[in-house]
C-alpha positions in Angstrom: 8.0 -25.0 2.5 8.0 -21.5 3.2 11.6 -21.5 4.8 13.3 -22.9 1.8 11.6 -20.0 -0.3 14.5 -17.5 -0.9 13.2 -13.9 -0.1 15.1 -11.5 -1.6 14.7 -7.5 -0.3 12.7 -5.2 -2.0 13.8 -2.3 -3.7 11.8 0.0 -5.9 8.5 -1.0 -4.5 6.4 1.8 -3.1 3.0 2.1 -1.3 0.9 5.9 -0.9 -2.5 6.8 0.8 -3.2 9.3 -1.4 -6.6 11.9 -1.7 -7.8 13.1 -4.6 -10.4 16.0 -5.0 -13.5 14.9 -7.0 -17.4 16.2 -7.5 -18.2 14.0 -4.9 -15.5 15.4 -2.5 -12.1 14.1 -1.3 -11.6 10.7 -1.9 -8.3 8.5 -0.6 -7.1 5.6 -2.4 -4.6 3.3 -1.8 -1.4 3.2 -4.7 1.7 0.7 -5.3 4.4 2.3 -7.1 6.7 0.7 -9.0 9.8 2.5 -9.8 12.1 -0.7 -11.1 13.0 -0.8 -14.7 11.2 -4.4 -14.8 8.1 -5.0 -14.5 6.2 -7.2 -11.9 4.2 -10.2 -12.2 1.4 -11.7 -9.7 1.2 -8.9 -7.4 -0.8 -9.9 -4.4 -1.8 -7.2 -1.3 -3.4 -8.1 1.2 -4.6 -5.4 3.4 -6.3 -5.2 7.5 -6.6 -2.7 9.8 -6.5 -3.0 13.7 -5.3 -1.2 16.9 -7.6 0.8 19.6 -10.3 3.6 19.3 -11.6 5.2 22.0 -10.2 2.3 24.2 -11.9 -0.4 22.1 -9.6 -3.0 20.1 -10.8 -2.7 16.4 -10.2 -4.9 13.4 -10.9 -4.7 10.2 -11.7 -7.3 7.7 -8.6 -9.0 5.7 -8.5 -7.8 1.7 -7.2 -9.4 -1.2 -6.0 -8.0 -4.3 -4.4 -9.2 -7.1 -2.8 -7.2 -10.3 -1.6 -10.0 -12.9 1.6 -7.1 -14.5 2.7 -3.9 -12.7 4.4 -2.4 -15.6 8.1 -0.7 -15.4 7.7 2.6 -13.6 4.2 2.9 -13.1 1.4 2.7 -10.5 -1.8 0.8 -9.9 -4.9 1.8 -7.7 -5.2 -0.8 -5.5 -8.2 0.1 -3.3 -10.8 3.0 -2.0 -9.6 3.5 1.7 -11.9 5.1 4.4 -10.6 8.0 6.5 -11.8 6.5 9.4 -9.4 3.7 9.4 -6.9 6.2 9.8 -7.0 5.9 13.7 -6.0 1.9 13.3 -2.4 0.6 12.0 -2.9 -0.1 8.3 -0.6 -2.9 7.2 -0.4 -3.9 3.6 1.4 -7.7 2.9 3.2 -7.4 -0.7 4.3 -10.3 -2.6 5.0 -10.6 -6.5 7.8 -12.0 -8.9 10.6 -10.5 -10.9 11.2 -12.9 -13.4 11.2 -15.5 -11.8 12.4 -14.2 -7.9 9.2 -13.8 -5.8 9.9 -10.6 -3.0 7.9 -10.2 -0.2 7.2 -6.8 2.4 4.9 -5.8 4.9 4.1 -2.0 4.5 2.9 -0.6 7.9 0.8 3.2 7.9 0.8 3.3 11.8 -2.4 5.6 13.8 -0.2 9.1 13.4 0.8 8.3 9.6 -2.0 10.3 8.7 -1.5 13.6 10.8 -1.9 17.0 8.1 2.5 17.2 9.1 3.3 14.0 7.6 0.9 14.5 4.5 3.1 15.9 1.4 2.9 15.5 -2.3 4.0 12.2 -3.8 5.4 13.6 -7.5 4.9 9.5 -9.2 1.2 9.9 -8.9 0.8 13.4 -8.5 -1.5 13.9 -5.8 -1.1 14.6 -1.8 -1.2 11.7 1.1 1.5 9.8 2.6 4.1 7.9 1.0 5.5 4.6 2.2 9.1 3.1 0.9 
């Protein structure tokens, strides 16, 4: 059962909406960052994206992504994110294993994250949007 799991606290685990410039125009993406000296194994995000706009409750649809090895001190793309989402809370569920110690966080962008103060450059992937620790 779920309560006899032994959740240990994340550390090193990262998660950035970042843009990137292309020919087609500005494009955000959704990154995890792993900045342990270990790699991870089984990594499974699930993402959704609810709250109010314009005084209407939106929810978006539930995602599911799965990366078998997030190296040591790298980053995977995990998914194309629309700018219009940006008005809803964003939460992203991460779960994977060290070894053989599964970790577990829920990463939250809230409605403001996205406001041009908060938006800096993240150096570990080299592009502008807003980081998550």
């Amino acid at each position: 059962m779920k309560k006899d799991i032994d959740f240990s606290p994340v550390t090193g685990v990262k998660l950035a909406i970042a843009k990137e410039e292309t020919a087609a125009g500005t494009e955000w993406a959704v990154y995890i960052i792993n900045l342990n000296l270990i790699e991870l194994k089984n990594v499974m995000i699930t993402s959704k994206g609810y709250g109010e706009i314009n005084g209407e409750l939106k929810k978006t649809s539930t995602l599911r992504h799965m990366i078998d090895e997030l190296g040591e001190q790298a980053v995977a793309k995990v998914e194309a994110i629309d700018p219009a989402v940006f008005a809803l809370n964003n939460e992203f569920w991460v779960s994977y294993y060290i070894l053989d110690q599964i970790f577990d966080k829920k990463f939250i962008f809230t409605s403001g994250s996205f406001d041009t103060g908060f938006i800096k450059m993240i150096p570990e992937i080299g592009l502008e949007g807003v980081l998550h620790a």
